[in-house]
C-alpha positions in Angstrom: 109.7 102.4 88.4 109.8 101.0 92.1 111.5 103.3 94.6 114.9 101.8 95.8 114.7 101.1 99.7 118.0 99.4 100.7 120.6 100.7 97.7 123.3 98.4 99.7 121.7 94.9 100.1 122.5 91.0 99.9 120.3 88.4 99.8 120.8 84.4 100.5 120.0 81.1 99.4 120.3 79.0 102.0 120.7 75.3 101.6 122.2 72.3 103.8 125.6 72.6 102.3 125.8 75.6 101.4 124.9 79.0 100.8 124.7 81.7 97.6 124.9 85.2 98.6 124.1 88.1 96.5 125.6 91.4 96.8 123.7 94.2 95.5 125.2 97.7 95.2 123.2 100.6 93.5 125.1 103.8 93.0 123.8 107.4 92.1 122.4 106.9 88.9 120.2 104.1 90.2 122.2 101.7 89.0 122.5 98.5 90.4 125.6 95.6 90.7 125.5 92.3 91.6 128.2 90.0 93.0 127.7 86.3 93.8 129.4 83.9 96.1 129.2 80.6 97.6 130.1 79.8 101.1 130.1 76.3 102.4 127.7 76.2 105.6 131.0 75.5 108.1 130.5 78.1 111.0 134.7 79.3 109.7 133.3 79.7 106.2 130.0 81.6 107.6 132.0 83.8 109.6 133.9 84.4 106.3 131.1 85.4 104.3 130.1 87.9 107.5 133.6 89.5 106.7 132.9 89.6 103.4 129.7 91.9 104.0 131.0 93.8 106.1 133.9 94.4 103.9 131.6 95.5 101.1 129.4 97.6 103.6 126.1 95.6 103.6 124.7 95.7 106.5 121.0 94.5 105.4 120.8 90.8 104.6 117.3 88.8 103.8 116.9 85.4 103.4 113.9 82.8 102.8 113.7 81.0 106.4 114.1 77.2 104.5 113.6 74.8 107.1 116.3 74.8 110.3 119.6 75.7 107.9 118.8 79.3 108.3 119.0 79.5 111.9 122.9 79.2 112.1 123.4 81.2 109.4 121.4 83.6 111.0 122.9 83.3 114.5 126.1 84.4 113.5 125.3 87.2 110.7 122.9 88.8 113.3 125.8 89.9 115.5 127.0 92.8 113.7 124.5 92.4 110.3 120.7 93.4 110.3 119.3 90.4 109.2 115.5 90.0 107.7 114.0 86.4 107.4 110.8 85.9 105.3 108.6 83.0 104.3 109.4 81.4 101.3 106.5 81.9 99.7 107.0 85.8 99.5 110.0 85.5 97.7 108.8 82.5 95.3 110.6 82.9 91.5 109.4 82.8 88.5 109.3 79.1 87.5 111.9 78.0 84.6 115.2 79.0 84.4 115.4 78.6 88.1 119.4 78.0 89.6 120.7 79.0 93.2 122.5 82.4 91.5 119.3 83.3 90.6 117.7 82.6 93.7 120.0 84.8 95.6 119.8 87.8 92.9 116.0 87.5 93.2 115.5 87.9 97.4 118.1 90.7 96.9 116.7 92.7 94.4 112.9 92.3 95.9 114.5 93.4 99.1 115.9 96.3 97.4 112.6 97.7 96.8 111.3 97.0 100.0 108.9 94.1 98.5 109.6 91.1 101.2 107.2 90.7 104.1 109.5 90.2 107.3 108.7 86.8 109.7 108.7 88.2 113.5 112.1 87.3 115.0 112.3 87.3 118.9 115.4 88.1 120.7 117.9 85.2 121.3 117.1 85.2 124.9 113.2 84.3 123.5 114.4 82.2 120.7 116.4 79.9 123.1 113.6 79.7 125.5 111.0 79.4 122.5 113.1 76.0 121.6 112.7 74.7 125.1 108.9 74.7 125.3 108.4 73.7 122.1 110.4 70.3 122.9 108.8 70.0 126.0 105.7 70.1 124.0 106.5 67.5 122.0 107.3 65.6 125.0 104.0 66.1 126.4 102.5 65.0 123.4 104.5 61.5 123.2 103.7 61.4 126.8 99.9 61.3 126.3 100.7 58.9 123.2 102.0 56.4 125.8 98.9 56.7 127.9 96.8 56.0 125.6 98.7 53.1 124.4 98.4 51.5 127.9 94.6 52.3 128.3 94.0 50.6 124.9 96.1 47.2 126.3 93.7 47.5 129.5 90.6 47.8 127.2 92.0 44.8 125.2 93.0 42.6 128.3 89.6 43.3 129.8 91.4 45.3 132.9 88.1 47.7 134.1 90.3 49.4 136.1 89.3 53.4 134.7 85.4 52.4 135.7 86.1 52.7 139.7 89.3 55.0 139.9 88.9 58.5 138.5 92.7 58.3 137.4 94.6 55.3 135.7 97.8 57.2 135.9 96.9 58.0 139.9 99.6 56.8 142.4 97.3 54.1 143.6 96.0 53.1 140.4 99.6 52.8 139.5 100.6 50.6 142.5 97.9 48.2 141.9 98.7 47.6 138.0 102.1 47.4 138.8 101.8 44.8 141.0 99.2 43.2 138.5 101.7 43.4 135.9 104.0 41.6 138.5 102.5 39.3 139.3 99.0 38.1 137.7 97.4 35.5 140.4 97.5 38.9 142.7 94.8 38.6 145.6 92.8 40.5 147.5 94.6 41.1 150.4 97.6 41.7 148.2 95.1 45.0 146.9 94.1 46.4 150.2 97.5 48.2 151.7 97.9 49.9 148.1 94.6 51.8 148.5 94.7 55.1 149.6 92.3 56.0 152.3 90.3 58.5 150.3 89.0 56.2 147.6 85.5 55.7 147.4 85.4 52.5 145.7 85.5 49.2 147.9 88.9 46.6 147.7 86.3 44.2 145.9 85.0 46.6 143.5 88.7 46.8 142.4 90.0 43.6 142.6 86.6 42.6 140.4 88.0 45.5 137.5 91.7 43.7 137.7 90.3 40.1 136.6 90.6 40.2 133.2 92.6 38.4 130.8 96.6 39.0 130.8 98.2 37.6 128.0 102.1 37.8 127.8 102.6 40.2 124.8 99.9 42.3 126.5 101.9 42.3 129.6 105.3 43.4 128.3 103.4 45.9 125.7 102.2 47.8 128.8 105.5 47.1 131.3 107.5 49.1 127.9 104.9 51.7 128.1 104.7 52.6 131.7 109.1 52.5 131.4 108.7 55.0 128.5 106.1 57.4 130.2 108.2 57.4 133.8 111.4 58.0 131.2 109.5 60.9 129.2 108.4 62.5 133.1 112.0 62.2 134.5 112.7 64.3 131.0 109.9 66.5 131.2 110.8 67.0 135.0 114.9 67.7 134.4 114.1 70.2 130.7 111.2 72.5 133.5 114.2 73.1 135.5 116.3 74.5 132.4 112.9 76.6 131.5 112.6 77.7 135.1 116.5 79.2 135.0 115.7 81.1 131.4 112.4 82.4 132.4 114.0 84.7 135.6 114.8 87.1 133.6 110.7 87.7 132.4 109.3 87.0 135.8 107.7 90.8 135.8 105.7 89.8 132.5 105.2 86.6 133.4 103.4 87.9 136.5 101.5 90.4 134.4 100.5 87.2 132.9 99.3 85.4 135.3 96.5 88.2 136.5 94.7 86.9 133.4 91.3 84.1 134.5 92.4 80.8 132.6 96.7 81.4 132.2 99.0 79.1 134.0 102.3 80.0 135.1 103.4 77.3 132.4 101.3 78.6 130.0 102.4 82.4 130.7 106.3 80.8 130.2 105.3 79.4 126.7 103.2 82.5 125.3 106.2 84.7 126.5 108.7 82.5 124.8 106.1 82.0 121.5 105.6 86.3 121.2 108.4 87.8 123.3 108.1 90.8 125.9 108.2 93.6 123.4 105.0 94.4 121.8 106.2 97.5 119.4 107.0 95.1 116.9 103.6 94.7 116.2 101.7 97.4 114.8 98.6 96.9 116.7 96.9 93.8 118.5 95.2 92.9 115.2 98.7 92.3 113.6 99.9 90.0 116.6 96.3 88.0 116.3 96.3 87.8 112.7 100.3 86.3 113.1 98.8 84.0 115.7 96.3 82.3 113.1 93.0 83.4 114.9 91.4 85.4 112.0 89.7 84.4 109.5 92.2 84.7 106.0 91.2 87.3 103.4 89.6 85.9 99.8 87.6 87.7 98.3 87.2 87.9 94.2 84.8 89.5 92.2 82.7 91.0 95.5 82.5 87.0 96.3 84.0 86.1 99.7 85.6 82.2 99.5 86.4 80.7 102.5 87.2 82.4 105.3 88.4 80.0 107.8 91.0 80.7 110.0 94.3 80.7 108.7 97.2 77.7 109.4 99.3 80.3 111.2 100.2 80.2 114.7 101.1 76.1 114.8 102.3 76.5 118.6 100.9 79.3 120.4 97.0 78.8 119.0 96.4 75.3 120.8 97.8 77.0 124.1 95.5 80.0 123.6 92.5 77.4 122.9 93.6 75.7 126.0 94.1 79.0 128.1 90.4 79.9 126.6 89.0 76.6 127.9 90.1 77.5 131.1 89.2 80.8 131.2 85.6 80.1 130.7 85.3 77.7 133.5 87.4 80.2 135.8 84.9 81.5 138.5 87.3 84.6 139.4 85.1 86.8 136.5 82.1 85.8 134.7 82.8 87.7 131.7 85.0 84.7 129.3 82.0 82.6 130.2 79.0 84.6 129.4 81.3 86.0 126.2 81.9 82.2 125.2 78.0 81.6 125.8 77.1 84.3 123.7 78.5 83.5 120.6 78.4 79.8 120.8 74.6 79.8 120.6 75.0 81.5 117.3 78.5 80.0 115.8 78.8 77.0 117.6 82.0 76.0 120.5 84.4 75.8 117.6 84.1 79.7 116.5 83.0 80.7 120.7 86.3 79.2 121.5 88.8 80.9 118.7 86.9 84.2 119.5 88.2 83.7 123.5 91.2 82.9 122.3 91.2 86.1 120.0 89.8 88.1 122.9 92.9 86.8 125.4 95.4 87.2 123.3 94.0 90.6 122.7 94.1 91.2 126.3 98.1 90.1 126.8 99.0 92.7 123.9 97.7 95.2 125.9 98.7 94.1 129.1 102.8 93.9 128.0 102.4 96.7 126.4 101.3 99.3 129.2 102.6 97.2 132.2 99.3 97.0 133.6 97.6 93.7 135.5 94.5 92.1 134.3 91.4 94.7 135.5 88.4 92.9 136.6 86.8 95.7 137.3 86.3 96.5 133.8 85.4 93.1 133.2 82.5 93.3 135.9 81.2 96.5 134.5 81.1 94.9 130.7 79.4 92.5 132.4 77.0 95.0 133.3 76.3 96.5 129.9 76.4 93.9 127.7 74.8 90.5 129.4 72.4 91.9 132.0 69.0 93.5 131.2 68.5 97.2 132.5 64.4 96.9 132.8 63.1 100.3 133.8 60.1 100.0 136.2 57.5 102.8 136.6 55.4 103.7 139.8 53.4 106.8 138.3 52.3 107.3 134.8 53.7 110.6 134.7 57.2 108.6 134.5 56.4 106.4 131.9 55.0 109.4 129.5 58.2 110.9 130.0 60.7 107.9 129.8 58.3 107.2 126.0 58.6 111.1 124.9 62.5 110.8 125.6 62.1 107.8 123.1 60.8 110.0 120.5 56.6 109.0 120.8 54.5 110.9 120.8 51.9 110.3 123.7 48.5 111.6 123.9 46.4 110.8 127.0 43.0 110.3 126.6 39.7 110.3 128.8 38.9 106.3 128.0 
């Protein structure tokens, strides 16, 4: 018989319209009652079924975290209830005879026995900042959309422009195809006050990479794309001040951060807002990786291991660590990323070299948040030491080397040839 954990429970089925909540009351004699109600997802009705809880002392609440329509359920229950969300897949029913009732009797009596697997659930301070970079990182991501839409219109119209500036998107790259776009028969003296004085190529160079061939749904393809990408940096700009005001309050850990070779004060923002400032949640720094997606998944069956790729975890803060890990290994304030990275790609390949960094500096921002204590480059330097430099021993009497061989465990025997 499993051992009763939470003998005063609920658990909820949480849909768009409404939600099924399951009271679960076990008295003395381990016996167990259930009572079921439906609450229309209105926050008046939500704060109703809080009430209700309460009223029936239930403090501990799970519920499968379906989609968004949890999270305002949850952001009112979580002011005076404990509330647990957990994946849906840990609290998956027994196919047939499946209805909402029976949903909400099934998370609360797995929860009972202390059989759901938690999801890691930040403080709303995090939560709301969390949100924040995660849009802005989808605005980033339409941004580059955008840019790419515009190279491949320049590609098409025959517009060599990227071949003799280093940016397209460069403030004079940008004056001279928006004057292009402007007006097409542009000339050569019309090029040369746009230049800035530190390009290298000459004003015929460029004006020979703007002759191509503008057609006119190519040129108001590209005038809607560069419109959208200055709209999506006005947004970008206004949403970093918003970020700026909610990160304040973790400028210490942020700082901490920002010791690290490879982290960005942006960066440091996001992986704050993605893991939060308290690292006692997480039993060790192998729990936080493994919630991060940067171990290889556990499938093993008859003594035979299956695949062992990484695991799908980790949607948001793995890309950032690959990025951080990409920078780290080119940043020439300590060696050791780089000659870690070198190391195991010429066994694994850069795909495996670059989780592994990722692993290792994630690893390193558990620690760090959770003593306090900046990045040590020291210690770096003297791993350095010990793992990717060669300690040769060099010899100037024979007596030495007999000795340093005999320490070794040979046995030397010196004869007169």
């Amino acid at each position: 018989m499993l051992k009763i954990i939470f003998r005063n429970c609920a658990g909820i089925d949480v849909h768009s319209t409404q939600i099924t909540v399951c009271v679960a009351v076990t008295d003395n004699n381990d016996i167990t009652s259930y009572e079921t109600r439906i609450f229309p997802t209105f926050s008046e009705n939500i704060r109703d079924c809080r009430d209700w809880l309460l009223s029936k002392d239930i403090t501990d609440v799970c519920m499968e975290s379906t989609g968004k329509y949890w999270i305002p359920v949850y952001n009112i229950l979580e002011e005076k209830i404990h509330c647990i969300i957990t994946h849906p897949k840990y609290v998956r029913t027994i196919l047939g005879k499946k209805t909402d009732k029976k949903d909400a009797k099934w998370i609360a009596d797995m929860f009972k026995h202390g059989l759901v697997e938690p999801s890691f659930m930040p403080p709303k301070e995090s939560r709301e900042l969390r949100d924040l970079m995660r849009y802005r990182n989808k605005l980033v991501n339409i941004r580059s959309g955008e840019k790419n839409r515009f190279q491949n219109s320049l590609t098409v119209s025959n517009i060599q422009i990227a071949n003799v500036l280093t940016d397209t998107f460069g403030k004079t790259a940008q004056s001279i195809l928006t004057s292009v776009l402007d007006n097409p028969n542009i000339t050569l003296d019309d090029i040369k006050p746009l230049l800035h004085k530190n390009i290298k190529a000459t004003p015929e160079e460029i004006y020979k990479a703007i002759d191509g061939n503008f057609s006119e749904y190519q040129t108001s393809k590209m005038s809607v794309c560069l419109s959208h990408y200055e709209a999506i940096n006005s947004c970008i700009d206004n949403l970093e001040q918003y970020i700026l005001k909610l990160a304040i309050n973790y400028r210490t850990e942020i700082n901490l951060l920002l010791t690290i070779p490879g982290i960005k004060e942006i960066s440091a923002i996001f992986i704050i807002a993605e893991i939060g400032t308290d690292m006692n949640v997480f039993l060790d720094s192998k729990h936080l990786v493994s919630w991060a997606g940067l171990v290889p998944r556990c499938n093993e069956s008859n003594n035979k291991k299956k695949s062992v790729k990484i695991t799908k975890a980790g949607i948001y803060i793995k890309p950032l660590l690959v990025q951080c890990a990409l920078n780290a290994i080119r940043d020439n304030s300590t060696d050791y990323f780089k000659l870690r990275y070198e190391s195991i790609k010429r066994r694994r390949g850069h795909k495996v070299a670059i989780i592994a960094i990722a692993k290792l500096m994630l690893t390193c921002i558990y620690n760090i948040l959770k003593n306090g204590e900046v990045f040590d480059s020291e210690r770096c330097n003297k791993l350095i030491e010990r793992n990717f430099k060669s300690h040769k021993k060099t010899f100037t009497k024979p007596e030495e080397m007999i000795s340093y061989l005999s320490s070794l465990g040979y046995n030397i025997t010196l004869s007169d040839n």
